[in-house]
C-alpha positions as CSV (number, residue, x, y, z in Angstrom):
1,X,120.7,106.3,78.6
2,X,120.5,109.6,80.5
3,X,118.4,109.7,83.8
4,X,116.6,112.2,82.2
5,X,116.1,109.8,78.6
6,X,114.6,107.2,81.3
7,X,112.0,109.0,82.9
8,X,110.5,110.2,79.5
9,X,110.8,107.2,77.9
10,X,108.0,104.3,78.1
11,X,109.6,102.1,80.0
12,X,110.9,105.2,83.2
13,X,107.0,106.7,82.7
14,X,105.7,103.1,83.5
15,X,108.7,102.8,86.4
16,X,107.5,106.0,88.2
17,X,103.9,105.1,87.6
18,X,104.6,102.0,89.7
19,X,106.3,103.0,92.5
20,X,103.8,106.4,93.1
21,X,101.3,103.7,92.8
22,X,102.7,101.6,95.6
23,X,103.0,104.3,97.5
24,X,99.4,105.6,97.0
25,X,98.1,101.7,98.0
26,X,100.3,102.0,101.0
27,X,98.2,105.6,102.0
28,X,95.3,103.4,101.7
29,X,96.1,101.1,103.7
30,X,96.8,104.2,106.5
31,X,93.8,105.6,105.4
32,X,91.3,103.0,105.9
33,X,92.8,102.2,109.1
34,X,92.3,105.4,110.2
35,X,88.9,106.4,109.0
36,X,87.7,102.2,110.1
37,X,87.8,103.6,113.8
38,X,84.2,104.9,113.2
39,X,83.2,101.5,113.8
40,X,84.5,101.8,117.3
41,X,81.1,103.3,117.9
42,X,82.4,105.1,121.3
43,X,81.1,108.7,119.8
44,X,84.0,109.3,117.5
45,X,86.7,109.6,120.3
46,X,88.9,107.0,118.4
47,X,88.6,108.3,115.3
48,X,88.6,111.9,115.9
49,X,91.9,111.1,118.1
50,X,93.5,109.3,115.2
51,X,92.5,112.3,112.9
52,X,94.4,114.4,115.6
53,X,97.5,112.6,115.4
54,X,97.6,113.0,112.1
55,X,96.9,116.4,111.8
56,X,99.2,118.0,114.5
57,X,102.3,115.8,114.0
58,X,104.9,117.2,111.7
59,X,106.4,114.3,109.9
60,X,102.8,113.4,108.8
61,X,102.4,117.0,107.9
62,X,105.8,116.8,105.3
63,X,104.5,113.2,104.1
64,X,100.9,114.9,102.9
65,X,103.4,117.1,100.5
66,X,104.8,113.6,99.2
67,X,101.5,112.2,98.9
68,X,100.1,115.0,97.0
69,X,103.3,114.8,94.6
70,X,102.7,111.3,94.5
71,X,98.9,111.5,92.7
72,X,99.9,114.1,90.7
73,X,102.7,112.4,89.1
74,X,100.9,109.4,89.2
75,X,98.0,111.2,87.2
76,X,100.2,112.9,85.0
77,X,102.1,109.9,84.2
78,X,98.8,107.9,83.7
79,X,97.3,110.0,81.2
80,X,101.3,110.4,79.4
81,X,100.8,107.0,78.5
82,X,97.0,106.8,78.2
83,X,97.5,108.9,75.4
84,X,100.6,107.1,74.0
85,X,98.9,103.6,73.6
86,X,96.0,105.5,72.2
87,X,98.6,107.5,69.6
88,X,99.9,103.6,69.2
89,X,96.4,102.1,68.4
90,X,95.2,105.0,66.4
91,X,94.8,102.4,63.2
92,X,92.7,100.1,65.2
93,X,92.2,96.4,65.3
94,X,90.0,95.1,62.3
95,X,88.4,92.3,64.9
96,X,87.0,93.7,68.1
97,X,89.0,91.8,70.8
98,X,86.9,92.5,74.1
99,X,87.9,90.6,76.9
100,X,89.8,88.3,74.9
101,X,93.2,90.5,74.6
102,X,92.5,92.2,77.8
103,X,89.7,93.5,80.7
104,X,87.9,96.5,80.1
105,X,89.0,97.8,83.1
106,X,92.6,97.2,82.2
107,X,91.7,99.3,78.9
108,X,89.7,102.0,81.3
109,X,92.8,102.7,83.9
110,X,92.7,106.0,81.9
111,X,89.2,107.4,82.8
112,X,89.1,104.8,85.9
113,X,91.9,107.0,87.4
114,X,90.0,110.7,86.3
115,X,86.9,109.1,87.9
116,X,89.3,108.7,91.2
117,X,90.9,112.1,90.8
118,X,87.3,114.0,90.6
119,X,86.4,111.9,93.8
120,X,89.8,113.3,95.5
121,X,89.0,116.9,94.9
122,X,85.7,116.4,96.2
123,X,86.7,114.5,99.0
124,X,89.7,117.2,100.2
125,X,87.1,120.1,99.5
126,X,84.7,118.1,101.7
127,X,87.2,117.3,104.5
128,X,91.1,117.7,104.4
129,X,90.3,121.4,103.5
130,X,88.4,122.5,106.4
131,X,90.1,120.1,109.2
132,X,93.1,121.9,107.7
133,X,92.4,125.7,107.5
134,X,88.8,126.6,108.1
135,X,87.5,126.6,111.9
136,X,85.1,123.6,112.3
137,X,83.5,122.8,116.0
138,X,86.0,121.1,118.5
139,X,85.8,118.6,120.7
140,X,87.7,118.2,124.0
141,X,89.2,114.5,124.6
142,X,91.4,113.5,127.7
143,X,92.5,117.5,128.1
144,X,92.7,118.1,124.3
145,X,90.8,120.6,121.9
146,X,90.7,119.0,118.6
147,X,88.5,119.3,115.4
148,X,85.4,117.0,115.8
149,X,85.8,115.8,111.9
150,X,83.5,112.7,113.3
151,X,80.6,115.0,113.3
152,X,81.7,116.6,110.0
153,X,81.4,113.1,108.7
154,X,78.5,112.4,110.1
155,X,77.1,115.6,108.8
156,X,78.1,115.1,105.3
157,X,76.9,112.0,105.0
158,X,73.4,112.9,105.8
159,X,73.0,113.7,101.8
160,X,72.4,110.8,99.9
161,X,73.8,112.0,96.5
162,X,77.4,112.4,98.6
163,X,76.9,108.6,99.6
164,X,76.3,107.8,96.0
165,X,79.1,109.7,94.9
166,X,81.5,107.8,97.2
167,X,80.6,104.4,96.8
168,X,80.8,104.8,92.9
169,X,84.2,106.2,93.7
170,X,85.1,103.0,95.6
171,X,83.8,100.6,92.7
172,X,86.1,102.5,90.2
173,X,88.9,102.2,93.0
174,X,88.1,98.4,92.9
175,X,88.4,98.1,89.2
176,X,91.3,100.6,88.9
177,X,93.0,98.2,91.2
178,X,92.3,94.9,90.2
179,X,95.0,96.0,87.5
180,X,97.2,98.7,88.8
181,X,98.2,96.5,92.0
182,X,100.0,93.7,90.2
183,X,101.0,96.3,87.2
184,X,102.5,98.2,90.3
185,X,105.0,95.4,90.6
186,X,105.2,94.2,86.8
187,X,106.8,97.8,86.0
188,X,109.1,97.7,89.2
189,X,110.6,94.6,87.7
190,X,108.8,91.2,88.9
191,X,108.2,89.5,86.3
192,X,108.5,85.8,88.2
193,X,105.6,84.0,87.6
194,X,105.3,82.5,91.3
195,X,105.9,85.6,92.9
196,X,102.9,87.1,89.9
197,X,100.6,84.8,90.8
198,X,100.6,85.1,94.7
199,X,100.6,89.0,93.8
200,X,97.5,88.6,91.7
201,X,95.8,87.0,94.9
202,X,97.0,89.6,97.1
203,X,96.1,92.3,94.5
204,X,92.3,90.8,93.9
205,X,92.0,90.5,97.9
206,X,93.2,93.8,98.4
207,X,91.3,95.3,95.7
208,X,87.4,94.4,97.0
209,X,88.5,94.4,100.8
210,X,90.3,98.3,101.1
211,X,87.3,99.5,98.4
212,X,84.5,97.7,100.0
213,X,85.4,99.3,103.6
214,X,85.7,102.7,102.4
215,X,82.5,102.1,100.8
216,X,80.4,101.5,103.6
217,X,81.8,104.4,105.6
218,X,79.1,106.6,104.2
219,X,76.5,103.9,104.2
220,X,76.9,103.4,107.7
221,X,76.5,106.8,108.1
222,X,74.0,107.6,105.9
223,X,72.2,104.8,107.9
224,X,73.1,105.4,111.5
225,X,74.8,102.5,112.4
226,X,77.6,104.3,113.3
227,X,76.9,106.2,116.6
């Protein structure tokens, strides 16, 4: 088989779908590090200093262009085979399995994932957009001028329907997770049940943790327990 057979057959769609989806949980795992120095509660000097690094060095720069590739593939991948299970189950089951054959959020990764992407446009537009290319107030830590994106947090998060929109984001990250993390693995190749099952943990631990923390970024905001 051709490289080029693989990648547009089921089997290569569901490869590349599981390694851009490792590498999307390993962003979050940056991500919520980053954006958990809020809790610092020392003004936003942690946090905005982290958000510094991360904007002014290079290499991080060049990895945003991976990351972006890296959604959009995974997207376009997703809804590839969304729609090629659907094509598959066109006739239907005559019983109604429900949770029986599989979780609904297993059958939902589709619109799971479209929820997700419609959160990510939101969020960029929100933040990466204007810490990137529009002038927002600077702050001045230890000698160096950098964007204050604490207080653009804070600011944002003074609107409740932007908290609601977040947190239902993070739920759908939760369920979208619960089966895309061990799937992650199951199309790289694992198929071990010992190794499975300690993945399953890891996946169901990592799946309310990472969600539940960016969840109550905005709701500590939104409350003021972040100072």
């Amino acid at each position: 088989m051709k490289w080029s057979e693989f990648f547009t057959s089921s089997v290569g769609k569901k490869f590349v779908m599981g390694l851009t989806g490792l590498f999307l949980i390993s962003f979050l795992v940056v991500h919520v590090g980053i954006n958990a120095c809020i809790w610092a509660n020392d003004g936003g000097e942690m946090f905005n200093k982290a958000a510094h690094f991360m904007g002014a060095t290079v290499v991080i720069r060049i990895m945003e262009i991976g990351l972006f590739a890296g959604i959009f593939l995974h997207m376009i991948q997703g809804l590839a085979l969304e729609f090629q299970n659907r094509k598959k189950r066109s006739v239907g089951y005559q019983v109604p399995m429900g949770n029986k054959g599989s979780k609904w959020y297993s059958r939902s990764m589709g619109l799971l994932g479209t929820i997700i992407l419609i959160f990510f446009i939101i969020h960029w537009k929100q933040f990466w957009i204007p810490s990137r290319f529009q002038d927002i107030p600077e702050v001045t830590i230890n000698g160096v001028a950098m964007h204050d994106v604490f207080s653009l947090m804070k600011d944002t998060f003074t609107e409740p329907w932007v908290v609601i929109v977040y947190v239902l984001a993070c739920i759908s990250l939760a369920y979208h997770l619960l089966h895309g993390f061990q799937s992650a693995f199951r199309s790289l190749g694992v198929h071990n049940n010992r190794y499975l099952h300690l993945l399953n943990a890891v996946g169901i631990g990592f799946s309310i943790v990472v969600p539940l923390a960016f969840a109550m970024m905005p709701v500590s905001m939104y409350l003021e327990w972040v100072k």
